[in-house]
C-alpha positions as MATLAB code, in Angstrom:
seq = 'XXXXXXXXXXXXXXXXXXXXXXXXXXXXXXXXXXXXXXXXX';
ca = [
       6.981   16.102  -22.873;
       6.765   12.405  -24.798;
       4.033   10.535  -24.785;
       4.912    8.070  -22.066;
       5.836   10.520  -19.311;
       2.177   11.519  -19.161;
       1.700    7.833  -19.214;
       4.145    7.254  -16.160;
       2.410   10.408  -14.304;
      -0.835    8.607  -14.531;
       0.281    5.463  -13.693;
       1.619    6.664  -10.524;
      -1.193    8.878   -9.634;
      -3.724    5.881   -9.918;
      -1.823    3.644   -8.294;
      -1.373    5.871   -4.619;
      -4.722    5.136   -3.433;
      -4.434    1.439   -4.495;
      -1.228    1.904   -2.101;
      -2.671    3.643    0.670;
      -5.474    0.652    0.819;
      -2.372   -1.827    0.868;
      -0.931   -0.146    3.694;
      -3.935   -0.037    5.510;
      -4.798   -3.230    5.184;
      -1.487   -4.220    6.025;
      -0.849   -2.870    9.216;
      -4.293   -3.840   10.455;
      -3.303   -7.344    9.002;
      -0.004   -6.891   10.984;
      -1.607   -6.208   14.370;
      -3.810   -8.838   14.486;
      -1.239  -11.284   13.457;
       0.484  -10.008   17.233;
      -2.171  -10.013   18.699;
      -2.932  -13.784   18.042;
       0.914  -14.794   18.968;
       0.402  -12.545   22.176;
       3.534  -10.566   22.685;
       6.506  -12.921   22.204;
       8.512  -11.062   19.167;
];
């Protein structure tokens, strides 16, 4: 394989937990954002 496939591999293999934090903080960001506006959508 070239060089930068090894490069792209790594790339995405550092950047899931980076991604997993996002989405964690995200939803948790999410449901406190509704539950300040109460429940009108």
């Amino acid at each position: 394989m070239e060089w930068y496939w090894w490069f792209f591999i790594a790339v995405i293999i550092v950047s899931i937990p980076f991604k997993i934090k996002f989405m964690k903080w995200y939803s948790k960001r999410q449901k406190e954002n509704s539950s300040k506006n109460g429940d009108d959508k």
